[in-house]
Phi, psi and omega in degrees: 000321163321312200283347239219281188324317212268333199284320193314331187273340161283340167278327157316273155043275199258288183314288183329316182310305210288321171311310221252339172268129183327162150281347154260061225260334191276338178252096165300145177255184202235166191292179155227145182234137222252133144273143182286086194242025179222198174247161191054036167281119191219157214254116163233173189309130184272089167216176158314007185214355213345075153353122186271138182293316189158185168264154183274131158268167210261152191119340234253187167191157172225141196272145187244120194267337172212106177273130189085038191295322182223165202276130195088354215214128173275169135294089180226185207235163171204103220010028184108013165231133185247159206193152151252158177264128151299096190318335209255338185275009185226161176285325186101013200279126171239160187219159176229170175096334206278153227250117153045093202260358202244154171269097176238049171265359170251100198251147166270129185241123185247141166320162151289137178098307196287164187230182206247168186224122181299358180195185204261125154203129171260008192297142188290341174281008173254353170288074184326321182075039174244086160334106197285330206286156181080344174267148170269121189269085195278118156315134170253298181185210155235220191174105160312164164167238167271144197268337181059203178308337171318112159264041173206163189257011214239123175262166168236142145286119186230164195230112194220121189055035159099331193258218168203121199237170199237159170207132158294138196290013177265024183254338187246156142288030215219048189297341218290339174277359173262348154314129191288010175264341187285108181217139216246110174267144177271146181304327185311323215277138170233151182282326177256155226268354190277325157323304198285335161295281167347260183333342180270329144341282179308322183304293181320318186279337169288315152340281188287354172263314185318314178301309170341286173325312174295301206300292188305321189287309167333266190297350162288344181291325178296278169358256185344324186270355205242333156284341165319294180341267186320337185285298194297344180286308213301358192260312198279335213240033178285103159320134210287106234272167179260147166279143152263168218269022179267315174297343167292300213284349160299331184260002163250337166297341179280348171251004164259000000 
């Protein structure tokens, strides 16, 4: 009956061991990020009207959280604005791994008196009545909308206390962005397209050793849990020496 019990608690065990380990348990996984590889890619509101947010800059990345989320459309991330993309506005080029993937090198410095806006509108129902000046403003991109009094049209999205607000860019110090020479490079991006293959190679084959890798370390982790195993049946299920029988016939004279 021991002997029932013991083996019953090892197969126990062994299954419970086999359930609970991940199959990826040795391959942390990594983001995956769409590059931004053209100009006018914009990021819009995951709703029923979807809205467009800004533009993405190009070079850039975006994360991706559900691909094919909608018909046409990924569910991706952009420094902490979730948004969807357009399959047909990117090449489909994905990368992992990437080092500071968002452009944050730029803050908006707003005038005194001006405010920030839910949308490039100056209409009052677009009017947070959130005093702009003096606040740290993270550049997203920009978006057209009204131009007002203005000679240009061009708003910056900007990301403040989490959300995304609006400034007309004459609102700011910051004109510098409306110049057609500012265009904001990511350290990844190479100008020749042949180099830029070569890296996705190399990116695929680092892929594939990693998986490997996770794999070969799986089974040695099984391997491991299983030799203990195979020890304690072979302990429990060793068959007994026979007594001989001069040694029997010693226990009964001793019991007469």
């Amino acid at each position: 009956m021991k002997r029932f019990f013991a083996l019953l608690f090892v197969i126990v065990f062994a299954a419970s061991a086999l359930f609970f380990l991940p199959v990826g348990a040795a391959v942390a996984e990594e983001d995956t990020y769409l590059l931004i590889d053209r100009d006018n890619v914009s990021l819009y509101k995951n709703t029923m009207k979807m809205e467009e947010l800004f533009s993405l800059p190009r070079t850039f990345y975006v994360k991706i959280l559900e691909a094919n989320y909608a018909e046409n459309y990924h569910r991706v991330e952009y420094n902490g604005v979730e948004g969807l993309l357009k399959t047909s506005a990117v090449s489909g080029k994905t990368v992992t791994g990437v080092q500071d993937p968002y452009y944050t090198s730029k803050n908006v410095s707003a005038h005194v008196g001006s405010h920030l806006y839910k949308r490039p509108s100056f209409k009052d129902s677009e009017d947070t009545g959130i005093n702009a000046y003096g606040l740290s403003l993270t550049y997203l991109g920009k978006i057209g909308g009204e131009k007002g009094s203005f000679g240009t049209s061009t708003w910056f999205a900007v990301l403040y206390a989490e959300n995304v607000y609006y400034i007309h860019s004459a609102m700011t110090e910051n004109l510098d962005l409306l110049e057609a020479t500012f265009a904001p490079v990511h350290p990844n991006s190479i100008a020749a397209s042949a180099e830029a293959d070569e890296g996705g190679e190399e990116s695929k084959a680092s892929d594939k050793e990693k998986v490997s890798s996770g794999s070969v370390l799986r089974v040695l982790l099984i391997v491991g849990m299983f030799v203990p195993i195979v020890i304690i049946l072979v302990v429990l299920f060793r068959p007994r020496k026979k007594r001989s029988r001069s040694k029997d016939r010693e226990e009964e004279e001793d019991d007469d």
